[in-house]
KEVO-794239 format. One record per residue (C-alpha): residue in one letter; z, y, x. Coordinates in steps of 0.02 Angstrom, whole numbers, padded with zeros to 5 digits, always signed. Example, Ala and Ser with C-alpha at 12.3 -4.5 7.8 and 13.67 -1.06 7.14 Angstrom:
<vexbas>
a+00390-00225+00615 s+00357-00053+00684 
</vexbas>
This chain:
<vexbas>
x-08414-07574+02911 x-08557-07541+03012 x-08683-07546+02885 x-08580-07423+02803 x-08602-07299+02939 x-08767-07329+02967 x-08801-07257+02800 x-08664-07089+02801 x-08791-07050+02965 x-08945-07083+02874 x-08885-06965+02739 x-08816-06828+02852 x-08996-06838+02952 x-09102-06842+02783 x-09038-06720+02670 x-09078-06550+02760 x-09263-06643+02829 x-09279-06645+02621 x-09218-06476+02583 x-09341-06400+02721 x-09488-06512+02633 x-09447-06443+02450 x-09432-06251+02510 x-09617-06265+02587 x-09689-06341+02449 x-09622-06253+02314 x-09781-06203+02219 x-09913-06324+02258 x-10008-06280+02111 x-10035-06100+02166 x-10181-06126+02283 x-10286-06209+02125 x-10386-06118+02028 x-10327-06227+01890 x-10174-06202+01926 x-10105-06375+01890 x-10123-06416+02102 x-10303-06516+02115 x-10490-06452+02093 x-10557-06301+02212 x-10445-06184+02290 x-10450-06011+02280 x-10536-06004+02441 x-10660-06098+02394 x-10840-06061+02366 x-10822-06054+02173 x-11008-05976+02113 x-11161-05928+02200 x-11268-05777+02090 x-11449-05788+02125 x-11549-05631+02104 x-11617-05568+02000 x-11541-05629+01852 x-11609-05520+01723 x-11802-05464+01753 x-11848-05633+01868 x-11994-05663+01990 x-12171-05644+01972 x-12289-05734+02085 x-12477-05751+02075 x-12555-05916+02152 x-12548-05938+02323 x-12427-05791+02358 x-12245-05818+02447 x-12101-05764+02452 x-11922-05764+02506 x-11776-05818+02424 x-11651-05687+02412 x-11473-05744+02484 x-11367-05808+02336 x-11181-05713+02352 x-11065-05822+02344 x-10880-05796+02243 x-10700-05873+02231 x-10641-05929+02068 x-10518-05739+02071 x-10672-05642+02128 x-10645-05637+02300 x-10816-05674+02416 x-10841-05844+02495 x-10994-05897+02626 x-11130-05977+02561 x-11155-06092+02678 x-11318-06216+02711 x-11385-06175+02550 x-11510-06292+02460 x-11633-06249+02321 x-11716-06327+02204 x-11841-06299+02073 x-11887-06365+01900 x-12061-06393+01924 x-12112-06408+02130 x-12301-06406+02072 x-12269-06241+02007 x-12136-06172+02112 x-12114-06250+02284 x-11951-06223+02412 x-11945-06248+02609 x-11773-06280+02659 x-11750-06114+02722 x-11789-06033+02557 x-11958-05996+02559 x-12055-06000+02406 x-12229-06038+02350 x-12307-06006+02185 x-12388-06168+02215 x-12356-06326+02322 x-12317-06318+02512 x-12410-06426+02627 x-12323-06567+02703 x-12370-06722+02838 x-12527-06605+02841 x-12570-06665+03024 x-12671-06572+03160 x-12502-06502+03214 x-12481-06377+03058 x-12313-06347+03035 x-12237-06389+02868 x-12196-06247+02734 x-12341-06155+02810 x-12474-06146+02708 x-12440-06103+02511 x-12582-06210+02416 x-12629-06169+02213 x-12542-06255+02095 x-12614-06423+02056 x-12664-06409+01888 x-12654-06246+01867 x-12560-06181+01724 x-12607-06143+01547 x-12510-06062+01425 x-12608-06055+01256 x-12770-06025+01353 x-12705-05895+01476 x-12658-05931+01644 x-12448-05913+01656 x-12315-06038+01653 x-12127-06030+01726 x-12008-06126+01822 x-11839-06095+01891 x-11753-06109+02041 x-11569-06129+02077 x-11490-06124+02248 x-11352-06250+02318 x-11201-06255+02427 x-11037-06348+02453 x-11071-06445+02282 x-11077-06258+02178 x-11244-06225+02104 x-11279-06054+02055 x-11366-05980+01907 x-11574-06040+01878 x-11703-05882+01911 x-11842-05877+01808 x-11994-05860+01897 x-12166-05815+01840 x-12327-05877+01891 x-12494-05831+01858 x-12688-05798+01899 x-12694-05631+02012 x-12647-05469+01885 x-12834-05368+01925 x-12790-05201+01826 x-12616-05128+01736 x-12624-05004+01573 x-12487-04903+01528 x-12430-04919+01348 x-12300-04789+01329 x-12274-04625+01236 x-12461-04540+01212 x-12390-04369+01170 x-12265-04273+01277 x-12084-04302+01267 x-11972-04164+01267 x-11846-04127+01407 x-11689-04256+01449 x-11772-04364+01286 x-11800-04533+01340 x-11963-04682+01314 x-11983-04842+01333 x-12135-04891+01443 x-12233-05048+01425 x-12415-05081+01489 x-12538-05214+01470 x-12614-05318+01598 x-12790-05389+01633 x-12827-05564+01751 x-12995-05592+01803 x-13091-05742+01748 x-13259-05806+01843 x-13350-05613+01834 x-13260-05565+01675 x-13083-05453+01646 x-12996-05518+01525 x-12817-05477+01429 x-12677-05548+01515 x-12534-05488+01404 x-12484-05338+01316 x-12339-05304+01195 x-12392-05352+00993 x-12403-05151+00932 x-12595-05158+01036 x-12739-05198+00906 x-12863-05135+01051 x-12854-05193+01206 x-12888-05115+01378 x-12971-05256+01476 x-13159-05256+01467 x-13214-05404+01387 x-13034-05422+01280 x-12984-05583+01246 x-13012-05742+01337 x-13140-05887+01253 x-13030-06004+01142 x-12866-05861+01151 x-12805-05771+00979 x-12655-05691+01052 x-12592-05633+01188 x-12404-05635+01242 x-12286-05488+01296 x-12296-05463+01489 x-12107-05474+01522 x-12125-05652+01437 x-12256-05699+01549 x-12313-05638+01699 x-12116-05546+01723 x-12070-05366+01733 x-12175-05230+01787 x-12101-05112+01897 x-12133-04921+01876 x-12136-04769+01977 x-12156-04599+01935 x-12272-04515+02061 x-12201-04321+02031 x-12012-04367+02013 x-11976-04186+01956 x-12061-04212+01788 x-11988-04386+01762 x-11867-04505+01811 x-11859-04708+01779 x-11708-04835+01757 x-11789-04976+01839 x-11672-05102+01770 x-11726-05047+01590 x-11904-04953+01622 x-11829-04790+01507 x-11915-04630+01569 x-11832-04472+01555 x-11919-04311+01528 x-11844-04194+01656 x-11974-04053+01685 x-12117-03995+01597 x-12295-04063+01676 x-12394-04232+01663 x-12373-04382+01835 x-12446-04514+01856 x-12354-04695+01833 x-12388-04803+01953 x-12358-05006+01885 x-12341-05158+02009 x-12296-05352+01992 x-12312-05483+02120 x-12330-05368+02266 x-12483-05280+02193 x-12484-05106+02118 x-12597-04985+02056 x-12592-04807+01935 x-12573-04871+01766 x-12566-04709+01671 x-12479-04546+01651 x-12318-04483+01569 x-12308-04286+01513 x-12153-04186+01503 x-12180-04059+01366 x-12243-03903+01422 x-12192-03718+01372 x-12248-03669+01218 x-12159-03495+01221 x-12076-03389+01370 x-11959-03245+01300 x-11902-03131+01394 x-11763-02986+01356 x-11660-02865+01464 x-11503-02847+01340 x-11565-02917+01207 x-11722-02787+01196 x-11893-02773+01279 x-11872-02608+01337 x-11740-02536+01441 x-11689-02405+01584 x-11628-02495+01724 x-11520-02391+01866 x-11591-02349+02017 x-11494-02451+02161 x-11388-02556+02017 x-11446-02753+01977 x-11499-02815+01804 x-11529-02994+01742 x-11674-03006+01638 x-11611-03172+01513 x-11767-03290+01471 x-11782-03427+01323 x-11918-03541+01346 x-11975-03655+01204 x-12083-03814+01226 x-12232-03889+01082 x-12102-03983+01003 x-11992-03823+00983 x-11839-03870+01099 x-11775-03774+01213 x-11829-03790+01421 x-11696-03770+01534 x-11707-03737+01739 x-11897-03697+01754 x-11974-03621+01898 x-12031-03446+01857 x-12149-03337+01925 x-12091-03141+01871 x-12211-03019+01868 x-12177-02832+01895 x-12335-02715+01870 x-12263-02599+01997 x-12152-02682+02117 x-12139-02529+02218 x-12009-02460+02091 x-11970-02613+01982 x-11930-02798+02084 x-11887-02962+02019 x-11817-03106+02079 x-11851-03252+02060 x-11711-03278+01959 x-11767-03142+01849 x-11662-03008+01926 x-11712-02821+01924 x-11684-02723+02053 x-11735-02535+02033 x-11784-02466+02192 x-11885-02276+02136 x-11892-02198+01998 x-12031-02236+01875 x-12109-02384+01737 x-12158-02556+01754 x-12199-02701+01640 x-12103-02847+01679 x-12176-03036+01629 x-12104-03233+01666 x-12265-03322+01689 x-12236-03537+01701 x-12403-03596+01828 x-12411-03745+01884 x-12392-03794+02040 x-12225-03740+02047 x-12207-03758+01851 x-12297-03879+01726 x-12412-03952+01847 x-12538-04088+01828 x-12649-04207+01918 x-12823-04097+01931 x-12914-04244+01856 x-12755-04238+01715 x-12775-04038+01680 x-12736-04017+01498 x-12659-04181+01472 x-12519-04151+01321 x-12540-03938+01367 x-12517-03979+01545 x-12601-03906+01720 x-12616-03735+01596 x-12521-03572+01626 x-12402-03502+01502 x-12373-03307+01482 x-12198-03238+01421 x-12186-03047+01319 x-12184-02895+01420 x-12017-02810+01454 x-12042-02608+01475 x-11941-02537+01601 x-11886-02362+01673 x-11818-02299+01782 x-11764-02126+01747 x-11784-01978+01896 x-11902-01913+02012 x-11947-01978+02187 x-12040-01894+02331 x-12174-01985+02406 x-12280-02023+02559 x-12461-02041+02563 x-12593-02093+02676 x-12786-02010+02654 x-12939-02087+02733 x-13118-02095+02732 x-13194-02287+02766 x-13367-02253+02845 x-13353-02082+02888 x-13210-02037+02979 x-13125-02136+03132 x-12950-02056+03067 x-12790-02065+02947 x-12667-01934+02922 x-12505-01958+02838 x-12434-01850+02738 x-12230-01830+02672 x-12223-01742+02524 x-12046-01712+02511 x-12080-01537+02631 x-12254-01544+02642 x-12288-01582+02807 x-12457-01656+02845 x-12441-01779+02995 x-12557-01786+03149 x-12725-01861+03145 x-12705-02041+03181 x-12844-02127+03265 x-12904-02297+03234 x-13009-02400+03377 x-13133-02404+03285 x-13219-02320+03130 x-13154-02413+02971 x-13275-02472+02821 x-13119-02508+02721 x-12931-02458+02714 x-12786-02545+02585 x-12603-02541+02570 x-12486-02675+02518 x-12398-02605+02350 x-12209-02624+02447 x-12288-02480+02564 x-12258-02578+02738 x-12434-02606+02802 x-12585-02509+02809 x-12774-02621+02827 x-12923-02540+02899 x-13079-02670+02904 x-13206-02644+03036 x-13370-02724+03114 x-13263-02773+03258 x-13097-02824+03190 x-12955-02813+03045 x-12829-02662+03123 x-12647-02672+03035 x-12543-02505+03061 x-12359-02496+03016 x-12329-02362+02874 x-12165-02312+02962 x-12243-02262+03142 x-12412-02253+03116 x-12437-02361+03257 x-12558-02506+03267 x-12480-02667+03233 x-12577-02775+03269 x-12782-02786+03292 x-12878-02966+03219 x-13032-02988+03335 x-13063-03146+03249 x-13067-03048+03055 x-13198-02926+03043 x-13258-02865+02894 x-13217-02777+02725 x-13038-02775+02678 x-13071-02815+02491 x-12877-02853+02438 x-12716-02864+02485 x-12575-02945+02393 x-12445-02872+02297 x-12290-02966+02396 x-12415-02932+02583 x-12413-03109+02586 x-12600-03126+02613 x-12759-03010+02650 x-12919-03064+02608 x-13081-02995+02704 x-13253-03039+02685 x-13353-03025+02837 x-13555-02976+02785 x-13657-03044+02947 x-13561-03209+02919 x-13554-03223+02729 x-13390-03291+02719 x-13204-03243+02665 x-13056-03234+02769 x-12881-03269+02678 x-12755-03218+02812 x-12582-03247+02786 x-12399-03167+02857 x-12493-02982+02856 x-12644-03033+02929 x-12608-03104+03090 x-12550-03250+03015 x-12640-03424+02954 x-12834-03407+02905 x-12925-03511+02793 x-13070-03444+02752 x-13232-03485+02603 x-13419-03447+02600 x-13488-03297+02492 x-13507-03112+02490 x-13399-02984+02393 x-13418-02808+02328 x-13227-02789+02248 x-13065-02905+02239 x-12878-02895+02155 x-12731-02999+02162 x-12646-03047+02013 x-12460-02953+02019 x-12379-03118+02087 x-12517-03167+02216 x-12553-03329+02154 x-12734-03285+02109 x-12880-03191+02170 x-13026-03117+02066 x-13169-03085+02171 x-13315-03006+02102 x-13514-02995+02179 x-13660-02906+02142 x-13844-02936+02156 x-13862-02757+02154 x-13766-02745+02323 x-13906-02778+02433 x-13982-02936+02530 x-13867-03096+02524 x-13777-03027+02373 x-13772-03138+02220 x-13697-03093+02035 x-13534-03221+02057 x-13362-03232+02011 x-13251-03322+02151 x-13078-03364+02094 x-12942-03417+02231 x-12789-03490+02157 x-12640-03555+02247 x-12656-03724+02156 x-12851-03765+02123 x-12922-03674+02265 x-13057-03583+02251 x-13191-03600+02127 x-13357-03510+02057 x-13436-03441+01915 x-13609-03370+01894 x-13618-03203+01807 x-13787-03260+01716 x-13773-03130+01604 x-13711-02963+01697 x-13839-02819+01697 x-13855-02644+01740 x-13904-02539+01881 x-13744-02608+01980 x-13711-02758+01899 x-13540-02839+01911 x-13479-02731+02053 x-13329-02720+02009 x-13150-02777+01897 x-12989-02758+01826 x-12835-02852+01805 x-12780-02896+01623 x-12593-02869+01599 x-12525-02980+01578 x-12639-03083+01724 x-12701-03196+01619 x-12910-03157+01680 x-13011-03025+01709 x-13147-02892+01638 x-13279-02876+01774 x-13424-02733+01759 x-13573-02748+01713 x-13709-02727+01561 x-13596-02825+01460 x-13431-02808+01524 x-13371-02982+01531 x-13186-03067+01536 x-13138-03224+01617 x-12962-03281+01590 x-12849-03452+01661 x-12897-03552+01495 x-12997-03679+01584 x-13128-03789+01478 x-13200-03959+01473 x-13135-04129+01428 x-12957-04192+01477 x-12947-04305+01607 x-13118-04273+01658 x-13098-04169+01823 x-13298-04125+01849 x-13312-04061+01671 x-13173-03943+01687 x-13224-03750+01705 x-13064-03673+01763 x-13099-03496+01737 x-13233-03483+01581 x-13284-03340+01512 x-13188-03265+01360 x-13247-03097+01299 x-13422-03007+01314 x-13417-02823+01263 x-13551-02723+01228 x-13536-02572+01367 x-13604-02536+01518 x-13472-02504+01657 x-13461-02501+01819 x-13289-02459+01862 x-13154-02514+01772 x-12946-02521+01741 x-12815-02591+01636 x-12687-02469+01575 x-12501-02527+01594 x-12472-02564+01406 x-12588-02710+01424 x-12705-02648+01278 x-12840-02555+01364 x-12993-02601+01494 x-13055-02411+01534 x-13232-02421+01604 x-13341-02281+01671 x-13530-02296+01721 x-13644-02144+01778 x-13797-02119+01661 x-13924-01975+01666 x-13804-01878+01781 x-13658-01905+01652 x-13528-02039+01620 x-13518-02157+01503 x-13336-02195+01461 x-13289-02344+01392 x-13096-02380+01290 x-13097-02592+01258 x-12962-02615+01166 x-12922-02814+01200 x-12815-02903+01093 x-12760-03076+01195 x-12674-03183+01071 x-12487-03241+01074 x-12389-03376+01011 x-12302-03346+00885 x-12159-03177+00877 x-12102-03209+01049 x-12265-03102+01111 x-12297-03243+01263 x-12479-03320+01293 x-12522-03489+01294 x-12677-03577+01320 x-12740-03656+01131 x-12736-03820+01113 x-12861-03954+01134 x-12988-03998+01008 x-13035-04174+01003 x-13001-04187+01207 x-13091-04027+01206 x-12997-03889+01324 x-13027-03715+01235 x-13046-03545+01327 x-12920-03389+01290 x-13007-03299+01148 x-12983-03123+01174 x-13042-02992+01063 x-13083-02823+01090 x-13122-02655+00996 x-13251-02541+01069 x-13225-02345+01083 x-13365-02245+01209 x-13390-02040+01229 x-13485-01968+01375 x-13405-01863+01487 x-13491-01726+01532 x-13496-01709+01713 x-13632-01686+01831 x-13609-01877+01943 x-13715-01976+02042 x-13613-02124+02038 x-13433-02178+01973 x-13293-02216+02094 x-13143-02260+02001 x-13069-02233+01835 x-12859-02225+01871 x-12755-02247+01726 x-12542-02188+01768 x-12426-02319+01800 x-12313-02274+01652 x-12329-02168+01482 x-12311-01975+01490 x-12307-01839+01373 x-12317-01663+01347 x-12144-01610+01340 x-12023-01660+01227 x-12115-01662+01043 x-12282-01752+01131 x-12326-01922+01079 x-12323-02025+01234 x-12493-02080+01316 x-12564-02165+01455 x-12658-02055+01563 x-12833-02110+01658 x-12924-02012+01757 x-13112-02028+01828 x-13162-01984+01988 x-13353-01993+02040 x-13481-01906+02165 x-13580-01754+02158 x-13668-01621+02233 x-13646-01463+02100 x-13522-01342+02128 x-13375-01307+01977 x-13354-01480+01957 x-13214-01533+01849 x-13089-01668+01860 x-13112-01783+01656 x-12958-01845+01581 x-12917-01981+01444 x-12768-01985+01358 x-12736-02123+01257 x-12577-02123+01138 x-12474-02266+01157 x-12495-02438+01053 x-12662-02354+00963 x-12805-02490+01002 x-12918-02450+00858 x-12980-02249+00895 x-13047-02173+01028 x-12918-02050+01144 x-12934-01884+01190 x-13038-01818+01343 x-13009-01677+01438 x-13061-01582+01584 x-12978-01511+01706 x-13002-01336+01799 x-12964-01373+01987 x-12906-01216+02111 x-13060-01160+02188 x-13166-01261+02091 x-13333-01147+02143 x-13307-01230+02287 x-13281-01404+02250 x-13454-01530+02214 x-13349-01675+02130 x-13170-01759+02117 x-13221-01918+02252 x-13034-02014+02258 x-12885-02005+02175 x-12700-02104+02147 x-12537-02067+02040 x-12361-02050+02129 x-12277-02202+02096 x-12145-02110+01983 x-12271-02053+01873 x-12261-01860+01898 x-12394-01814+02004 x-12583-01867+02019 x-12664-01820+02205 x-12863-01799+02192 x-12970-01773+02350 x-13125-01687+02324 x-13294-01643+02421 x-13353-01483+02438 x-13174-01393+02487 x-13109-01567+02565 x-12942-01552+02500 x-12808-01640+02437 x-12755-01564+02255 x-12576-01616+02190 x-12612-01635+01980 x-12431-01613+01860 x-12465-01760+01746 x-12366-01644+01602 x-12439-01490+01606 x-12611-01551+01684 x-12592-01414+01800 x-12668-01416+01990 x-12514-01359+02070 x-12534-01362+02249 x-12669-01393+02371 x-12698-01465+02576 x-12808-01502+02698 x-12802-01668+02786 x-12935-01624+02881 x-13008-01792+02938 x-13137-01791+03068 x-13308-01820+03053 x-13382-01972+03143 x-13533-01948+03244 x-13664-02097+03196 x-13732-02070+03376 x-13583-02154+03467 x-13458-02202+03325 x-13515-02386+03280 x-13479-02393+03098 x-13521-02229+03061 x-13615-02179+02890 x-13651-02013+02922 x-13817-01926+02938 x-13848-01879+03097 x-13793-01715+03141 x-13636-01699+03030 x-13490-01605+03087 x-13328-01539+03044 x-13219-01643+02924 x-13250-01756+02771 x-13169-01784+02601 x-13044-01935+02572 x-13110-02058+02495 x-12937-02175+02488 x-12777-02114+02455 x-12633-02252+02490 x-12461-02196+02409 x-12279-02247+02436 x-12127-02176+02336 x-11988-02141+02453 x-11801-02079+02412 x-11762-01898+02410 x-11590-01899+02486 
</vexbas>
């Protein structure tokens, strides 16, 4: 009986202990990653991934380096420590491992004695390696932990890499297309370079004394010395997948690519991003237009590339031959401020577009400047206008002048007397040079702005946006570039000047000298760009009595004409051979015509160069007619394309029309051609309109004309002379400038010292005044030109105009 109840209490005691045991314990299995309850958890440390797995590790002898932290993974993904890892290597002569995970492409010294640490110093492999003659061989290295062992690295190792050559696309690859780069690779052996390894398309190879002794072939360089890695060096042109080295076109220019392995690097090569090969440019789907005063228009632009596919999001430079009336953006918006004309252009210049290394220029049509069509614009009314008259040299004063009523301003005057006086084209600043210092006035007080002790010198150019001034300075011999209105920045360049113009979107600077200018004075072209600098050309073969005195803007600005006996052009076409930086001429000449000029201008239609030079009392008058080539129907210029590695200039061409103007001169001062097309009344052809202005001393002198009908390049245009009021009284038409809207042309002449407002229409002198500027006394007016004893007032000789609104 009492064994009997010994058991009911073992029962009643054991089954709910068993029931608790078998509700824990369910699922055993669960925390297996086989499932079946034995092998690792699924906490465990279940793989370790060693990096990198794909491209592996490349080592020269002797170098180190650290083992990268294997990550370590559950069998379901999660992340588990690696904990006191262990690695290990297939061949420890070639690839040795401290404990901590240090590497040597070699062996590490051990037991070495003297007290040098272990794993300290990284010896050669012992023998070296040899790999069908060359200098490679591999290994690989796993890492260790908790019984896992991850995945082997290759790892390269080889003689020192001495020089890297790209092997990738040659030509240019259009935008978003994509390459495949490779190089080849060059080890040095005793005091020869020899090919380490390049991929099996090269027949000739790069290194200078090719193969090694004994070697026939030479492997890939992923296969044996590793993966390169590249970099682009202007990321805007291209970009690179450094897991696959693909390159991606993404704007047009040339970079250089920049290769390393086994923690050397050097430039390898270059890649080029095909450059514009066409800019076209349309306002409503024409390239002519009227364009609202006050009201916005979008101009739209396609631009083409050599291959013929179409360039998205390029950085534009737009043109506007007078920005006074006619703006643009910079993202080709037109803004119509006056009435009147303008020529609009896209232009692509590196650096901002297509840029190049300056040893690179012309690589693939890169470094070079592309042109787009011109776009004719008006803008239809008629605006009043202020002007500004002054006489550099022989009068200490201004006067302004508003034209909407008439009323001549007070005398304004300067500290001291100027030798030169210039106004930005937006009409905000006036310049005055001086022996003693660069004087700024505001055009909308007349009141000095500011006054440049450190400047003096000859105001020769200011550009069109006012962003800089350039003066050149005779007793020192130098040029001043002064930037933010000229009291900004100055950087400044040896050299003497006699004239100077901006191209229309103040990237570069023509400046012209002549021998004939006096002592110091050489015949030179100096050429300031924003991206090459400055730069100079000798005008070996400019004659005459004045020489190259003077120059004109092509329009589009692609060069310039520059006087002289011939009149030469040098245009943005540079020559030499690519890739060779000190055979490069930026800036070589491209046209030689056979006329004598020393004054000269470019009508707005882009087809003319107008020069004037005085001979025998009279003037010679020159019509160029200048063809400057275009690719293809779009109308846009591009430089041509190399020959052989051989940059080529811009060829222009020209046709030659002269007549002598009949005019009793002692010199030439300008030739002024309108800023738009005219025509005499409603049935007249329209015509550009140029007039000459010169010095004297008989009385009647007339004011000559040229008209020119639009688009004719081939025959001479008509001259003319005009009749001014009073003329008995007047010795010669000295200065002279249109109204920005085109109606009126205001000519100052000696003799009666007024100011005579010409319709352009009817040719008609329709109104006269007197700005009566003071005479300087050469006695106690520093600066003075005078001859002593002159009083009373003097002619203008520079006439500044700004349009301004009539209501």
């Amino acid at each position: 009986m009492r064994r009997f109840l010994t058991l009911v209490c073992l029962l009643f005691v054991a089954l709910p202990a068993g029931i608790t045991i078998t509700g824990c314990y369910r699922n055993p299995a669960g925390n297996y990653c086989n499932g079946l309850g034995y092998g690792p958890k699924v906490t465990d440390l279940y793989t370790i991934t060693l990096q990198p797995q794909s491209t592996g590790i490349s080592m020269a002898y002797g170098q180190t380096r650290q083992v990268t932290p294997g990550a370590g993974a559950t069998c379901k993904g999660g992340t588990a420590g690696v904990t006191s890892p262990t690695y290990g290597s297939t061949n420890l002569q070639l690839v040795d491992l401290s404990p901590s995970g240090s590497m040597c492409a070699g062996t590490w010294n051990r037991n070495t004695g003297g007290g040098i640490p272990d794993f300290t110093i990284c010896n050669f492999p012992s023998p070296l390696p040899s790999n069908g003659g060359l200098p490679y061989g591999t290994a690989f290295i796993t890492e260790s932990s908790q019984g896992v062992t991850s995945n082997p690295v290759e790892v390269f190792v080889h003689a020192p890499v001495t020089a890297i050559s790209l092997v990738g696309p040659t030509q240019c690859v259009s935008q978003t297309q994509v390459a495949q780069l490779d190089a080849e690779a060059c080890y040095a052996g005793g005091n020869n370079q020899y090919e380490f390894c390049a991929p099996s398309t090269v027949t000739k190879y790069a290194c200078k004394n090719g193969l090694a002794p004994g070697v026939t072939s030479v492997p890939s360089c992923t296969s044996s010395i590793g993966t390169l890695t590249y970099n682009a060096q202007n990321g805007s042109i291209a970009t690179i997948n450094q897991e696959t080295n693909q390159i991606t076109a993404v704007m047009p220019g040339t970079t250089v690519i920049n290769a390393s392995i086994s923690q050397s690097g050097s430039s390898a090569g270059y890649f080029s991003t095909c450059p514009p090969q066409s800019i076209s440019v349309a306002l409503n789907g024409s390239t002519t237009g009227t364009v609202t005063e006050g009201v916005t228009q979008n101009l739209s632009t396609t631009v083409t590339d050599t291959n013929g596919q179409v360039i998205t999001g390029l950085t534009l430079d737009y043109q506007s031959t007078n920005p006074q009336d006619l703006s643009i953006a910079a993202n080709g918006a037109v803004t119509a401020s006056f009435p009147g004309s303008a020529s609009v252009y896209a232009i692509c210049q590196p650096a901002n577009c297509n840029p190049a290394p300056i040893n690179l220029f012309g690589s693939n049509g890169t470094g070079l400047s592309v042109s787009s069509n011109a776009v004719d614009l008006t803008v239809p009314g008629t605006a009043s206008a202020f002007a500004w008259y002054g006489a550099p040299g022989t009068s200490e004063y201004f006067v302004p002048v508003e034209l909407l009523t008439g009323t001549i301003g007070s005398t304004v005057r300067l500290p001291y007397v100027p030798n030169s006086m210039m106004m930005d084209q937006a009409g905000t600043t006036l310049y005055f040079g001086s022996e003693h210092e660069l004087m700024t006035y505001s055009t909308a007080t007349n009141t000095l702005n500011t006054a440049n002790t450190n400047t003096p010198g000859v105001v020769l150019a200011v550009a069109p946006n006012n962003s800089l001034v350039l003066v050149n300075d005779p007793v020192r011999q130098v040029f001043y570039l002064i930037g933010n209105a000229g009291s900004g920045s100055l950087t400044s360049f040896g050299g003497l000047g006699t004239a100077a113009q901006f191209t229309p979107d103040a990237k570069t600077l023509y400046v012209t000298d002549s021998a004939a200018a006096g002592a110091g004075h050489t015949n030179t072209l100096y050429v300031y760009n924003a991206n090459t600098g400055w730069t100079t050309y000798p005008l070996t073969s400019s004659g005459g009595p004045n020489g190259p005195k003077n120059l004109a803007i092509t329009i589009p600005g692609v060069g310039a004409y520059i006087t002289g006996n011939p009149t030469v052009a040098h245009t943005w076409c540079p020559t030499g051979t690519v890739g060779d930086y000190n055979s490069l001429t930026f800036y070589p000449q491209a046209d030689s015509v056979n006329a004598a000029t020393d004054v000269l201008a470019a009508t707005t239609d882009g087809l003319h160069i107008l020069g004037a030079a005085a001979t025998g009392g009279a003037i010679s008058f020159s019509d160029i007619g200048v063809k400057i080539p275009s690719a293809g129907a779009s109308g846009s210029v591009a430089c041509p394309a190399a020959v052989s590695g051989a940059l080529q200039p811009l060829p222009l061409t020209h046709a030659l029309n002269q007549t002598t103007l009949t005019v009793n001169a002692t010199s030439v001062n300008q030739v002024v051609s309108s800023p738009a097309t005219v025509s005499s009344g409603t049935t007249g052809a329209a015509y550009s309109l140029s007039f000459v202005t010169y010095n004297g001393s008989t009385a009647g002198a007339t004011l000559p004309y040229y008209k020119q009908t639009t688009g004719n390049t081939s025959t001479l245009g008509t001259v003319g002379y005009l009749t001014l009021s009073g003329s008995s009284g007047i010795t010669a038409p000295v200065a002279g400038a249109f109204s920005p809207d085109n109606t009126l042309f205001f000519v100052s002449t000696a003799g009666d010292n007024k100011i005579h407002y010409i319709n352009t229409t009817t040719l008609e002198d329709t109104q006269q005044i007197s700005p009566n500027l003071p005479a300087c006394n050469p006695t106690t007016d520093q600066g003075c030109t005078l001859p002593a004893g002159t009083t009373g007032s003097v002619p203008a000789t520079v006439i500044t105009v700004k349009p301004r609104a009539t209501t």
